[in-house]
C-alpha positions in Angstrom: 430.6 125.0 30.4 427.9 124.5 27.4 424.3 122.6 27.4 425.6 118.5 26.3 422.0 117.5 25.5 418.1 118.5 25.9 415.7 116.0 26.6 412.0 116.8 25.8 408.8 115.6 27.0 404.8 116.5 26.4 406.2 120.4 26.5 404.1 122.3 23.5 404.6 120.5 20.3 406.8 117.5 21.7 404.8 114.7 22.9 406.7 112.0 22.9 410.4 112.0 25.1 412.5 113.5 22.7 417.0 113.6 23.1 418.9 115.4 21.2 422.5 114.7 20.2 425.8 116.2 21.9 426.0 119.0 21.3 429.2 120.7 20.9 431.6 123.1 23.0 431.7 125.7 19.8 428.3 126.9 18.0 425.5 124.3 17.1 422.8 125.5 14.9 419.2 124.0 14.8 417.6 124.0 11.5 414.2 122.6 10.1 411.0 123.4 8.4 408.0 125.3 9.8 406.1 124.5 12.1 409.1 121.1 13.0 409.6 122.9 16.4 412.1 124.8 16.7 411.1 128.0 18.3 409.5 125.4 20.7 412.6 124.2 20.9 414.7 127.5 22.3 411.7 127.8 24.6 412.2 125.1 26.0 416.0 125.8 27.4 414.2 129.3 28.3 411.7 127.4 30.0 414.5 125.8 32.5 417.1 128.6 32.5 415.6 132.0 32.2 412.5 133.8 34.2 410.3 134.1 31.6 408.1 131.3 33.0 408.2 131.8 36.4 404.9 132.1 38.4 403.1 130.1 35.9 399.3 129.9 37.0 397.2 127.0 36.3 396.3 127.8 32.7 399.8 128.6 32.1 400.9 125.8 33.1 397.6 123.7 30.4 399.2 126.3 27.8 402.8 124.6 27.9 401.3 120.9 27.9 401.4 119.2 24.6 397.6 119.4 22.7 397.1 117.3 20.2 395.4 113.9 18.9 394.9 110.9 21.2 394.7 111.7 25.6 395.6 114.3 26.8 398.9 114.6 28.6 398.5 115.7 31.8 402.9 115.9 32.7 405.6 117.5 31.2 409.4 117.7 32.0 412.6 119.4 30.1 415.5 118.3 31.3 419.2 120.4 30.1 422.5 118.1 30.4 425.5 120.4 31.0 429.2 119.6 30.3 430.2 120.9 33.9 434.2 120.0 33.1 435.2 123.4 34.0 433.2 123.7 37.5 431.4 126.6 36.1 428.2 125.1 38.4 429.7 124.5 42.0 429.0 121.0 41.9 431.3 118.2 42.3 430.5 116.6 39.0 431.4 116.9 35.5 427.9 116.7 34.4 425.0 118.5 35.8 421.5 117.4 35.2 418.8 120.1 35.7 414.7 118.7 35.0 411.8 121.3 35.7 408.8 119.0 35.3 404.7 120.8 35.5 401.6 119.2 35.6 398.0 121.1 35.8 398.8 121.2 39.9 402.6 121.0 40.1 405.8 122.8 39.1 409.3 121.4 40.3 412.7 121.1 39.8 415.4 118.4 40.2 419.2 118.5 40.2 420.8 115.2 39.0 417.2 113.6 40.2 417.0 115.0 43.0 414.0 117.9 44.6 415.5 121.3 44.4 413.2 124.3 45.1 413.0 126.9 42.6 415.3 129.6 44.7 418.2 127.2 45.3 418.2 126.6 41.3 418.4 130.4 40.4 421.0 130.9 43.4 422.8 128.0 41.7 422.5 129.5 38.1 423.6 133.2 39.0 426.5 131.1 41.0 427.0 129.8 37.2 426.8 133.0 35.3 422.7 133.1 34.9 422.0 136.2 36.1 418.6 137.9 35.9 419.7 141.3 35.8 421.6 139.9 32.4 419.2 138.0 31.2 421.2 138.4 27.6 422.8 134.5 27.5 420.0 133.7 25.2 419.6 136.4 22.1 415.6 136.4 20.8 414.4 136.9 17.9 414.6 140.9 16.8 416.6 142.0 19.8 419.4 142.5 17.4 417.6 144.9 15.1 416.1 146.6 18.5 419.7 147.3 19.5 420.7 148.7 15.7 417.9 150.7 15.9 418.3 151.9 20.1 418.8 155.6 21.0 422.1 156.4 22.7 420.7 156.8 26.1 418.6 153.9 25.4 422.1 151.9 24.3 424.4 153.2 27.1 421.2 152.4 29.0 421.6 148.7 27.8 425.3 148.6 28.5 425.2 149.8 32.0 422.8 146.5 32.4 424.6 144.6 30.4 427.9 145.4 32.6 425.8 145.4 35.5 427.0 149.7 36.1 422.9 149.6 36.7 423.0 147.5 39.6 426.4 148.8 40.9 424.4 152.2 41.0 421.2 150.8 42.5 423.2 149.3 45.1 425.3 152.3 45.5 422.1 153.8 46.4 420.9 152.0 48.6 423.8 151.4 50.3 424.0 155.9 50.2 420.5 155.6 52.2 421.5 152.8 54.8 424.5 155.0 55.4 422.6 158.2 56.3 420.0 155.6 58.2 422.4 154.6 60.2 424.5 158.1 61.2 420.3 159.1 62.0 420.7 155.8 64.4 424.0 156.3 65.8 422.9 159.8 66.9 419.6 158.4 68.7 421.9 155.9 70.7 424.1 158.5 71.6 420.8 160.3 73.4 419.6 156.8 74.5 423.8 156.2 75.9 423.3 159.6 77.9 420.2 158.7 79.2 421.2 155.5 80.6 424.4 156.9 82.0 422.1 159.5 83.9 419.7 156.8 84.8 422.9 154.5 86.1 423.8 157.3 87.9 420.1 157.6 89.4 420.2 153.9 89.9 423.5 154.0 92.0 421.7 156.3 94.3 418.6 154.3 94.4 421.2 151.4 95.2 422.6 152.7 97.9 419.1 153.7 99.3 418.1 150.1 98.5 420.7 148.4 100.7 419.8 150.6 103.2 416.0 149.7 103.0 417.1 146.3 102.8 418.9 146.3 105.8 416.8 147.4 108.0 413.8 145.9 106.1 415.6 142.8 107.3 415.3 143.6 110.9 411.6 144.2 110.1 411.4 141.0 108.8 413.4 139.4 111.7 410.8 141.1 114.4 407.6 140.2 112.4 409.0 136.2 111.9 408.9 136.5 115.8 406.0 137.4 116.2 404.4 135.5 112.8 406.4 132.5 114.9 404.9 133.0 117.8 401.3 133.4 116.0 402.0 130.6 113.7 402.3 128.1 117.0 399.0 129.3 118.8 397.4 129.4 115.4 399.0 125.7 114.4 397.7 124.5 117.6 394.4 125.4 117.7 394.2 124.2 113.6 395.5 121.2 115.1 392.3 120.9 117.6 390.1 122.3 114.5 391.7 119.7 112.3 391.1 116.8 114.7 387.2 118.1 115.1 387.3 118.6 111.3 388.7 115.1 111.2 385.5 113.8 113.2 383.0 115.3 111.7 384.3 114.5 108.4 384.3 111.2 109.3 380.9 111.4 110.6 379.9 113.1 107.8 381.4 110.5 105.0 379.9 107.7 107.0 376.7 109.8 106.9 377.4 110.2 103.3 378.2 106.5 102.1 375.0 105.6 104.0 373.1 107.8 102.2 375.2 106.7 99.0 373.9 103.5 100.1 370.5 104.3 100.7 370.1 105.9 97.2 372.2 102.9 95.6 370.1 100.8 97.1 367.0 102.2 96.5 367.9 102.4 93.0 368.3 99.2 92.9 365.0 98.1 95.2 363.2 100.9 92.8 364.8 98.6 89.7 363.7 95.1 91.3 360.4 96.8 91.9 360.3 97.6 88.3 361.6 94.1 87.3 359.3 92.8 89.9 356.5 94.7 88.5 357.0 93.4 85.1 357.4 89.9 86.2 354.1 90.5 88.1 352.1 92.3 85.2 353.6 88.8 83.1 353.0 86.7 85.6 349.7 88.4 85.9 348.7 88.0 82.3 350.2 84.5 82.1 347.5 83.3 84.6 344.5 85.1 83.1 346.5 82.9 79.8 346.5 79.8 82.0 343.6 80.2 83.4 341.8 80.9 79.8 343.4 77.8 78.8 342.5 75.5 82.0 338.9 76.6 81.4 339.1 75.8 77.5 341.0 72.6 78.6 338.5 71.9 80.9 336.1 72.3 78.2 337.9 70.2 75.3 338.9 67.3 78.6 335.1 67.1 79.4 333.9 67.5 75.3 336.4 64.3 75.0 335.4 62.8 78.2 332.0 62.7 77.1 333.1 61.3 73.5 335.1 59.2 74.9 332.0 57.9 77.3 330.0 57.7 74.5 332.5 55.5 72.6 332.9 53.3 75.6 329.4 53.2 75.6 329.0 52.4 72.0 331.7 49.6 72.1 330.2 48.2 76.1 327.1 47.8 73.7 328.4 46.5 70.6 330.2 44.1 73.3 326.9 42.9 74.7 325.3 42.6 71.3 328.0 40.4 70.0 328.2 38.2 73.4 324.0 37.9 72.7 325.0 37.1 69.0 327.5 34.5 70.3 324.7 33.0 72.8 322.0 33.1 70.3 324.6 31.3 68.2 325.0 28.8 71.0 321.8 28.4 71.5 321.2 27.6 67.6 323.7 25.7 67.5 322.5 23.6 69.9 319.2 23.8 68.3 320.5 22.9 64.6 322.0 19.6 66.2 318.8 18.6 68.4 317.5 18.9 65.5 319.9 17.1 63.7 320.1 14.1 66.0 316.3 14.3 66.0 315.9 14.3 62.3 318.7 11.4 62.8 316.7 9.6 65.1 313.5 10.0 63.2 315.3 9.0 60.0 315.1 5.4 60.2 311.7 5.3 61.4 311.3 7.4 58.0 313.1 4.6 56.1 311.4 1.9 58.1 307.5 3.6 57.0 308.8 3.6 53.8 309.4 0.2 53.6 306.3 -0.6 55.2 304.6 1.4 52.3 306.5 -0.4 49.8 305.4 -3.5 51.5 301.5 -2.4 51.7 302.3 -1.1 48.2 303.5 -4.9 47.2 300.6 -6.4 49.5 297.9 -4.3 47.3 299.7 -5.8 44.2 299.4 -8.8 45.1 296.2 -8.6 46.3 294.7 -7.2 43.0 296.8 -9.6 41.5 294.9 -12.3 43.5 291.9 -10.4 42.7 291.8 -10.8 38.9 293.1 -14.8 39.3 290.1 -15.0 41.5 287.9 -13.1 38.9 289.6 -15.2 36.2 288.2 -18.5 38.3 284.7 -17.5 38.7 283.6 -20.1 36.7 285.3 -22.7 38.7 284.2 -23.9 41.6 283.6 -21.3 44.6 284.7 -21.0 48.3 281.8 -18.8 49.0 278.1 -20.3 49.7 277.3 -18.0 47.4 278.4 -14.9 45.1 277.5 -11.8 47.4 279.2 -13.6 50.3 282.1 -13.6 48.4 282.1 -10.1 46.9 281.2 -8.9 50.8 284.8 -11.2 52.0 286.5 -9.3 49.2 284.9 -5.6 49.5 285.9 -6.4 53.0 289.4 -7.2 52.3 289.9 -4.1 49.9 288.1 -1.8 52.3 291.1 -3.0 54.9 294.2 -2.6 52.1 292.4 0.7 51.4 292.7 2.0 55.2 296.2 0.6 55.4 296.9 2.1 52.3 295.3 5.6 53.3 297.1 5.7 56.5 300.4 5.4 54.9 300.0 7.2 53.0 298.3 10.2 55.5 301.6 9.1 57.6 303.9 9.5 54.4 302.5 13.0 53.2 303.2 14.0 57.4 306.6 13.0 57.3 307.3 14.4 54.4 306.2 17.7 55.6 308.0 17.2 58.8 311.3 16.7 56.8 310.5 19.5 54.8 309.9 21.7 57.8 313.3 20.6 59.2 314.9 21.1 56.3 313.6 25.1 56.0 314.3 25.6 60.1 317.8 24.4 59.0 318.0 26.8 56.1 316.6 29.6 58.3 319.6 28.6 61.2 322.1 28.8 58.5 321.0 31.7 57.5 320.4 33.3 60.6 324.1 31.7 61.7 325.7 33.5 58.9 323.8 37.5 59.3 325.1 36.6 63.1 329.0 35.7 61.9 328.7 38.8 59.4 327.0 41.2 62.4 329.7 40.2 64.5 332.6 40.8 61.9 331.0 43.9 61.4 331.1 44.5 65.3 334.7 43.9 65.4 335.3 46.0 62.5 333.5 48.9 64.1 335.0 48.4 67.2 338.6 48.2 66.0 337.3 51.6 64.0 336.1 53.2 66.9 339.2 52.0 68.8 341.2 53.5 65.8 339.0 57.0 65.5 339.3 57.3 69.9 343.4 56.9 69.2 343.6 59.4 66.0 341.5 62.1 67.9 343.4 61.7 71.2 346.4 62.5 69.2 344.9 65.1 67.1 343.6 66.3 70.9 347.3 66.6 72.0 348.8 68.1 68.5 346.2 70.8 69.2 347.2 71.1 72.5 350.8 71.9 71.8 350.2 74.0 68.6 348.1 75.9 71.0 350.2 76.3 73.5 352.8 77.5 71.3 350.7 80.0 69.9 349.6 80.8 73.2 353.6 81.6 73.7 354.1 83.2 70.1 350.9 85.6 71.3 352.6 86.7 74.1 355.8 87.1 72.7 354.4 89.2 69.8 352.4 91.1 72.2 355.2 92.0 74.6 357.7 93.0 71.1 354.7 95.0 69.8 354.2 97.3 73.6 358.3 97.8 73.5 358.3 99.4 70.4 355.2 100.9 71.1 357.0 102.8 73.8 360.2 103.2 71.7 357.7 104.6 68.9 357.0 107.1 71.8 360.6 107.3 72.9 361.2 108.4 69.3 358.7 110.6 68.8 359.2 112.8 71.8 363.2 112.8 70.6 362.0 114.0 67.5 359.5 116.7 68.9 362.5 117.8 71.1 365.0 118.2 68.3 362.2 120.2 66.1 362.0 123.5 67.0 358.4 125.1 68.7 357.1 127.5 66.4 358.1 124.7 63.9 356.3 122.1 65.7 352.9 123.9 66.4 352.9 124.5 62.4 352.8 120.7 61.4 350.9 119.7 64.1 348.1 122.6 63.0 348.6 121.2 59.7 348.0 117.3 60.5 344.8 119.1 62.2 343.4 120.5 59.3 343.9 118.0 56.7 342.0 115.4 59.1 339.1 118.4 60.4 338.6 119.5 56.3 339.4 116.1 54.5 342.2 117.9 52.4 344.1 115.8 50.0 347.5 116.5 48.2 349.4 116.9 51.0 352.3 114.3 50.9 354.1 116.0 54.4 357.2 117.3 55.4 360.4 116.8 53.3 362.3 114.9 56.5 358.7 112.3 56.2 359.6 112.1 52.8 363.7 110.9 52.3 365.6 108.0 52.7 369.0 107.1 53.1 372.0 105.5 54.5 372.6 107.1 58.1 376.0 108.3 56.8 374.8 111.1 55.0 372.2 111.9 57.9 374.7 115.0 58.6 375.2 116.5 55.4 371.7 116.1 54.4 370.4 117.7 57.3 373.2 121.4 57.7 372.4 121.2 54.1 368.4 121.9 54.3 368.3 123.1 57.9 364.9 124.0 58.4 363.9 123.2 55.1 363.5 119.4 56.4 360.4 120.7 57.9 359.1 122.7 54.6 355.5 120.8 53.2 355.3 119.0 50.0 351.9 119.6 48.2 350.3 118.8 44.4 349.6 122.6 43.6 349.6 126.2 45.2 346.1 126.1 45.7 345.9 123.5 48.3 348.7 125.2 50.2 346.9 128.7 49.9 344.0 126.9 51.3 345.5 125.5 54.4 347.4 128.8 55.0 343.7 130.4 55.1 343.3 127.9 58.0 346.3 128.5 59.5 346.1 131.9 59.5 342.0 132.0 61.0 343.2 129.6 63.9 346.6 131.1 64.6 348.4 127.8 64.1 351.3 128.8 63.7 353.5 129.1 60.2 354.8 126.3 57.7 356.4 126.7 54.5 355.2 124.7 51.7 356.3 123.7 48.5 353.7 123.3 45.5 355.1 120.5 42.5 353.2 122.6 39.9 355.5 125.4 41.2 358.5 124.6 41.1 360.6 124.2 38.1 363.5 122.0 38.0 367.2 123.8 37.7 369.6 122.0 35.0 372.9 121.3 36.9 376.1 120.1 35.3 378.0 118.2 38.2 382.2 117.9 38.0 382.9 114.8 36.8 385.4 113.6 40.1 385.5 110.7 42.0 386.0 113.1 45.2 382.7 114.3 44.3 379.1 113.1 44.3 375.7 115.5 43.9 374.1 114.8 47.2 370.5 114.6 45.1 371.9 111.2 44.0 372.7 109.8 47.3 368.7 109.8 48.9 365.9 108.0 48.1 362.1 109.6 47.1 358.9 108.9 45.0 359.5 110.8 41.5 356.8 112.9 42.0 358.5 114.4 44.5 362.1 114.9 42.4 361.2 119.0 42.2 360.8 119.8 45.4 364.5 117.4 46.5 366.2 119.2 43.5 365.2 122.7 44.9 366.2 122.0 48.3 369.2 119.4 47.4 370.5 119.9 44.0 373.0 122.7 44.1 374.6 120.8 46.8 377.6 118.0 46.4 379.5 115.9 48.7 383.3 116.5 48.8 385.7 114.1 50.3 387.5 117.0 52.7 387.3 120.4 53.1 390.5 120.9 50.1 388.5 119.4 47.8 385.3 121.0 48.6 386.6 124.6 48.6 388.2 124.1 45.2 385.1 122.4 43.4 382.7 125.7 45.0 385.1 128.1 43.3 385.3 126.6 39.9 382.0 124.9 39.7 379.5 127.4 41.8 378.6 124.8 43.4 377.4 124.2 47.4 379.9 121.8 48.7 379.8 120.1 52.3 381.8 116.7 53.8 380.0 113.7 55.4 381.6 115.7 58.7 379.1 118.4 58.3 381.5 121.0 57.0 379.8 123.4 54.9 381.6 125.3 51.9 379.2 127.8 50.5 379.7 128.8 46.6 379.9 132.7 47.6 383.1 131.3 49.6 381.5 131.0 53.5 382.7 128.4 55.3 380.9 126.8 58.3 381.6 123.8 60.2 382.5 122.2 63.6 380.9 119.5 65.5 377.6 118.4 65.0 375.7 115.9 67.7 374.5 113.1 65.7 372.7 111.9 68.5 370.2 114.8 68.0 370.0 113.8 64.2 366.0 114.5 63.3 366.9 111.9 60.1 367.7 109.3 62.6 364.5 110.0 65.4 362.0 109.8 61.9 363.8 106.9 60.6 363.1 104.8 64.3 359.5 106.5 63.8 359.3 104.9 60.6 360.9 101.4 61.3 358.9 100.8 64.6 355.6 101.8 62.9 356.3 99.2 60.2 357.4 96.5 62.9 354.5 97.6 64.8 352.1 96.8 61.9 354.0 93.9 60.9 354.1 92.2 64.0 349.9 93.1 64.7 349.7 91.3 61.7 351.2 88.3 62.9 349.2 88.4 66.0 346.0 88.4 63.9 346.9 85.3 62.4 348.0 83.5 65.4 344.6 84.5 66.8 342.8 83.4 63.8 344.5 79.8 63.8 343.6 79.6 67.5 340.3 80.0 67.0 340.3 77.2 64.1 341.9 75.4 66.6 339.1 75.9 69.2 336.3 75.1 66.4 338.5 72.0 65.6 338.1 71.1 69.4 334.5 71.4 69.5 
């Protein structure tokens, strides 16, 4: 049997997998420069096959991983190859593989790839020759000058190991001792043989005595099953009557008891309808005083827009008469404009026929004159007249009559004329009248049709109103009934959370809340559980890890907390621990860099200002993924560790743990505090604005 071939990989110096040649069944002999690896080399076969490096601890193990440029390795592995031809190593094979592989947390063997604990490879390597009481197969460096230079004891010392004479001595001994351990044990069982034999002996007699007692324990037993018989069967029949009774009255009684069952069921269940009913009354209750505030405002708006709407009808009845007045005084001028057409048609020719009579006088005159100047012309001639003056009298006479015609024709002209002229403004004025009648009537219609239009519009704007209202009306009471639930789960929460906080704790804030309001103190931003946020997951760890400290007061400076303490402690209120910013100084913490591990500081949620008070209280504390993990990080990090589980791993290496009732989680009782006081407010928001638009709607209405 020698070593084939060594493969090599991240061990020391060798990072890369390394394989040497064959190497041969004679010597071999490794040669290079300093610092190539060689004694690296030897250590590693030493590092498979001898017990140097057994029980390597953690930084051992770092010491024998390869260190150089580039990342890090974090495996190693040496793997021997031997030329098993000669079954040296009882295995059936004619080579034997043998790997030891470490990593910063592991250190394991494997025999032709397969897991092999560290015993069965020594067992199998002393089977091969490997002993570790000759640990000699491999010759360091200067053992042969320590042997030139050995005493004689010290050599024949070395020979006896070598030979194994040491061993054959030790186990001489101790096989010597077992020997004279065992002569001391055979004499003790000889004692402990005699004393049984004198005990059997004692035992035969006690036998004997036994069978005797036996038998006529037997008899005994015989007599008293008589008599037990006998008692057994008056006993049996009266339990029989007992039973029977038992039987009745248990019947009785679990009728009785049903009933009752009953009565309470249903009670509970009349006490729940009551409840229910209640409710449904208290609604029903404050949906009338609703429907009845709204029938009265109806009422209201229906008589408002019963008297507009009067008033319109009104309007339009009298716009109606007006325009059947303007339509009869149109009538009646247009009647008018034609009697006074067919009378200016009728007087029209008498017109034409005065004119012509005036443009016969008119002619008549003419000629007259006319015969007037012939007649002048023939005063020399011969006269008709007796005389001159009788003559000028016929013809002064004569003109005096043209003249009167004339005069009257013209008097009768100039009144016609007039007449016409007086027609012709009466017909201007009925035109004119006609037309402001034909526009006021348009403008009627128009009004009408607008008032017609405005009465539609507003009855729809009535009934838009109407339903915005009414569903305002039902948003009200909606948002009312949501804000008086959580009003009572606010309450709900708050008496959970009181419960959950301890007394003494409890009078403490409450005296403090007292104060501030009674002396108008500022600075004081409350207790630490008033002041955090964060997922409910972490409720558990956050609150094992500050206990009581949840309750500890955050304030600006010392001299605000001395003050209230000075209250405090002249009332008797009770005790509080507070925590002043310009106090408390900030510790720098250097966190494991792990994905199994996360600073709990980083995991909750609060102002800035507040970041000393969280890190004093939270900061030397991380989350762990388990318990493994957590142990392990507290006692290389000195850190507080705890799981989401509540398990607590303390860095002077307590543990503490078990269940924890989430449903008394204080964290979860202030965050309902918080979320119903911010529904609450958002929801009485809402309400005011619903109650503002209702009352634009009732000013819109009026």
């Amino acid at each position: 049997m020698h070593i084939k071939k060594v493969i090599i990989e991240g061990f020391k110096s060798y990072k890369e997998e390394i394989s040497t040649d064959p190497f041969s069944p004679k010597v071999n002999c490794v040669v290079g420069a300093n610092g190539s690896g060689k004694t690296n080399f030897f250590h590693a076969i030493r590092f498979v096959l001898s017990d140097l490096f057994q029980n390597l601890r953690s930084e051992d193990r770092h010491a024998l991983l390869h260190e150089g440029a580039g990342h890090q390795v974090v495996s190693a592995f040496v793997e021997i190859v031997f030329d098993n031809s000669d079954n040296r190593i009882p295995v059936d094979r004619d080579e034997v593989r043998l790997r030891r592989t470490i990593s910063l947390k592991k250190d394991e063997y494997f025999l032709d790839g397969k897991h092999v604990t560290k015993t069965e490879v020594m067992n199998l390597l002393e089977s091969a020759g490997f002993s570790r009481s000759n640990p000699y197969y491999v010759v360091q460096q200067g053992k042969i000058a320590s042997l030139t230079l050995m005493k004689d004891s010290e050599r024949l010392d070395l020979l006896k190991e070598i030979g194994g004479t040491r061993v054959y001595e030790e186990r001489r001994r101790e096989s010597l001792k077992i020997m004279q351990e065992t002569g001391n044990k055979r004499k003790q069982i000889d004692q402990v043989v005699q004393y049984l034999e004198e005990r059997l002996r004692e035992l035969d007699e006690e036998k004997e005595e036994l069978r005797k007692y036996q038998q006529l324990d037997k008899q005994r037993r015989s007599l008293e099953y008589t008599i037990y018989d006998k008692e057994l069967n008056g006993v049996r029949q009266k339990l029989d009557e007992i039973e029977e009774s038992r039987k009745k009255v248990s019947e009785k009684s679990t009728r009785m008891h049903n009933s009752v069952l009953e009565a309470h069921e249903n009670l509970k269940l009349l006490e729940k309808e009551s409840k229910v009913l209640t409710k449904e009354l208290q609604s029903l209750n404050k949906e009338k005083e609703d429907i009845e505030k709204k029938r009265t405002e109806a009422l209201k708006m229906h008589t408002q827009i019963e008297l507009d709407l009067r008033d319109l009808e009104e309007r339009i009845t009298g716009e109606m008469r007006s325009k059947d007045e303007a339509a009869r005084k149109l009538e009646s001028l247009r009647k008018e404009i034609q009697e006074s057409r067919d009378e200016l048609n009728t007087i029209r020719p008498l017109h034409q026929s005065k004119v012509a009579e005036e443009e016969e006088i008119t002619k008549g005159i003419m000629e007259r004159e006319k015969q007037l100047s012939i007649l002048y012309q023939k005063q020399g001639r011969a006269t008709q007249f007796a005389s001159k003056a009788a003559r000028d009298k016929w013809l002064q006479r004569e003109i005096d009559d043209l003249e009167r015609v004339l005069s009257s024709n013209v008097l009768q002209e100039k009144k016609l004329q007039e007449e016409i002229q007086q027609l012709k403004d009466e017909e201007r004025r009925l035109d004119m009248y006609i037309q402001e009648r034909k526009t006021e009537y348009e403008r009627q219609e128009l009004l009408i049709a607008k008032g017609q239009k405005d009465s539609d519009h507003l009855r729809r704007q009535r009934d838009e109103l109407q339903d915005t209202r009414k569903s305002l009306w039902n948003e009200e009471a909606n948002l009312s009934a949501e804000i008086d639930k959580l009003k009572s789960e606010l309450i709900k929460a708050q008496k959970s959370l009181d419960h959950a906080t301890p007394g003494d704790i409890r009078r403490g804030l409450n005296s403090v809340n007292r104060i501030i309001k009674d002396h108008n103190i500022r600075g004081v931003f409350g207790p630490i559980l008033e002041l955090i946020e964060c997922d409910p997951k972490f409720f558990t760890a956050v609150e094992v890890t500050a206990g009581n400290s949840l309750f500890h007061v955050v304030v600006e400076t010392d001299d605000i907390s001395t003050k209230i303490i000075r209250y405090l402690t002249a009332e008797k209120g009770g005790r509080v621990t507070f925590i002043p910013l310009n106090r408390v100084k900030v510790p720098h913490i250097t966190y494991p860099q792990s994905s199994d591990v996360v600073p709990l500081l980083k995991k909750l949620k609060f102002r800035s200002d507040y970041a000393p008070a969280f890190s004093q209280v939270f900061g030397r504390t991380v989350i762990c993924r388990d318990l493994d993990v957590a142990t392990s990080v507290a006692r290389n990090n000195s850190l507080d560790c705890i799981t989401l589980e509540g398990d607590q791993v303390s860095k002077k290496g307590g543990m503490t743990g078990g269940f924890y009732d989430f449903r008394r989680s204080k964290l979860k009782f202030v965050n309902m505090v918080r979320q119903n006081k911010m529904s609450i407010h958002n929801k009485t928001l809402e309400l005011d604005e619903i109650g503002k638009k209702l009352k634009d709607i009732l000013k819109k209405s009026f």
